[in-house]
C-alpha positions as CSV (number, residue, x, y, z in Angstrom):
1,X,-76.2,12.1,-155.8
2,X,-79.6,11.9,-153.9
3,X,-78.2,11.2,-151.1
4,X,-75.5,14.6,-151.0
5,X,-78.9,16.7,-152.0
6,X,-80.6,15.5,-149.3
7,X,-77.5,16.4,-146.2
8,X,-77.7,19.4,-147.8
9,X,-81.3,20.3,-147.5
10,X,-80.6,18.3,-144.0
11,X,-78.1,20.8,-142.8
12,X,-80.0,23.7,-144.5
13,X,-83.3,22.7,-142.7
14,X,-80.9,22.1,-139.0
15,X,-79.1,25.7,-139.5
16,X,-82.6,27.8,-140.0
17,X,-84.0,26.0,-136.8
18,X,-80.7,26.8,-134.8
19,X,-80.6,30.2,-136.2
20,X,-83.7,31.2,-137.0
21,X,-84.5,33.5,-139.9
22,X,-81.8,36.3,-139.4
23,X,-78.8,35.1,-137.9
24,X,-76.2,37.3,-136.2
25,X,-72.3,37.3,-135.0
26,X,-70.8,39.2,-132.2
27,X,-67.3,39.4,-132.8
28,X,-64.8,40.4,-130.2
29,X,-61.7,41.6,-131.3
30,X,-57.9,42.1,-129.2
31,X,-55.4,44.1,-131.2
32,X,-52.4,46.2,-131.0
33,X,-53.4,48.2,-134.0
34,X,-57.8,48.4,-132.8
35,X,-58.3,51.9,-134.1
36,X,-57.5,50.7,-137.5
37,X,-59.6,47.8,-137.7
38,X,-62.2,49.8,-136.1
39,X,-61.5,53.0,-138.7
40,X,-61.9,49.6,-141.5
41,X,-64.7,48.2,-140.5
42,X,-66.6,51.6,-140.3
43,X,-65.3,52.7,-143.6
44,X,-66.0,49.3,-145.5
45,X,-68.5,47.3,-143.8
46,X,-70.8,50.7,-142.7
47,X,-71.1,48.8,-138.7
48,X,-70.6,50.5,-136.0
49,X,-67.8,49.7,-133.6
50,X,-67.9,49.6,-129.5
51,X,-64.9,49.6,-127.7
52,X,-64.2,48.2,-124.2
53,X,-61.3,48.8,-121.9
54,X,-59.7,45.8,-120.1
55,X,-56.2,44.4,-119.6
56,X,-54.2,41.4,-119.9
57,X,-54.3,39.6,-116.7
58,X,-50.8,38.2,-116.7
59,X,-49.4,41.1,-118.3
60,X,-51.4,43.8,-116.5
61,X,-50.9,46.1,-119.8
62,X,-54.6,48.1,-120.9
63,X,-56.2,47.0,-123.9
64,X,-58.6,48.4,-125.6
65,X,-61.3,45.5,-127.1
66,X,-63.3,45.9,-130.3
67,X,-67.1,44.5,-130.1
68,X,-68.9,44.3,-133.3
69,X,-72.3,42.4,-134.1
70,X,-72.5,41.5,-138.1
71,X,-74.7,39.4,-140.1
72,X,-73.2,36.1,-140.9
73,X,-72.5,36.7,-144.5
74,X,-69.8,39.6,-143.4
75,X,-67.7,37.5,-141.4
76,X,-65.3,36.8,-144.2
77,X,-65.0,40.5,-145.1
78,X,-64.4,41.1,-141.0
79,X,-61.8,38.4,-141.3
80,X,-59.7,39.8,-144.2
81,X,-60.1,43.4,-142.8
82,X,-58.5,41.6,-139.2
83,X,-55.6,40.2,-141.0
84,X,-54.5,42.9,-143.0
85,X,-54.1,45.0,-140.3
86,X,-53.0,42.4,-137.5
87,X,-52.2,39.2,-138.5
88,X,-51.9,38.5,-134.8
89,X,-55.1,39.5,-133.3
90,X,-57.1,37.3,-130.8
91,X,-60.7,36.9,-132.5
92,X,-63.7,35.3,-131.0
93,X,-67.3,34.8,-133.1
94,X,-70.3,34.2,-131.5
95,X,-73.9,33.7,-132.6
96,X,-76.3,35.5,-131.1
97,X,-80.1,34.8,-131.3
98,X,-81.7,38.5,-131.3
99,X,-80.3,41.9,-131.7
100,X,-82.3,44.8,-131.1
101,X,-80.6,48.2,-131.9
102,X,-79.9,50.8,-134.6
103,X,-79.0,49.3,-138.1
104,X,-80.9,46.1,-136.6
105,X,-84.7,45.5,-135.4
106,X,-86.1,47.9,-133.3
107,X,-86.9,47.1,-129.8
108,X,-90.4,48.7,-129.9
109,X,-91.2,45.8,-132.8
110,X,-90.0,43.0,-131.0
């Protein structure tokens, strides 16, 4: 038992020094159906969305590619809005060290 209370204090202790005190995802998202995961994720999660125009390389079709930065604790809520719209979509989650910006810190107090 000591031993399972002390890899997770282990872990704990590891994550904070990775992460730091706040830590952050961006989340990229490639769907068919964008402008109702972005509508969702305004609506549910109160986040704003940015959207970026590109285009499948081997297709050449234009796609229009969903950019979202949310605390850790709301990936699973990002997840399931994802999947009930577009089971399909490509997803990619990356943590990011500082964000600076409305709804985050401001840059003036960094």
């Amino acid at each position: 038992m000591c031993t399972i209370v002390m890899l997770f204090v282990g872990t704990k202790t590891m994550e904070f020094i990775i992460e730091g005190l706040n830590p952050k995802k961006a989340v990229t998202i490639i769907s068919a159906k964008q402008d109702a995961i972005a509508q969702q994720v305004i609506e549910k999660m109160d986040r704003g969305v940015t959207v970026l125009s590109g285009h499948g390389y081997y297709t050449k079709n234009p796609k229009e590619i969903l950019y979202i930065v949310i605390s850790k604790q709301e990936v699973p809520m990002l997840k399931k809005i994802v999947r009930a719209e577009d089971e399909i979509a490509f997803i990619t989650i990356h943590d990011v060290r500082d964000v600076f910006g409305e709804g985050f810190i401001e840059l003036s107090k960094s």
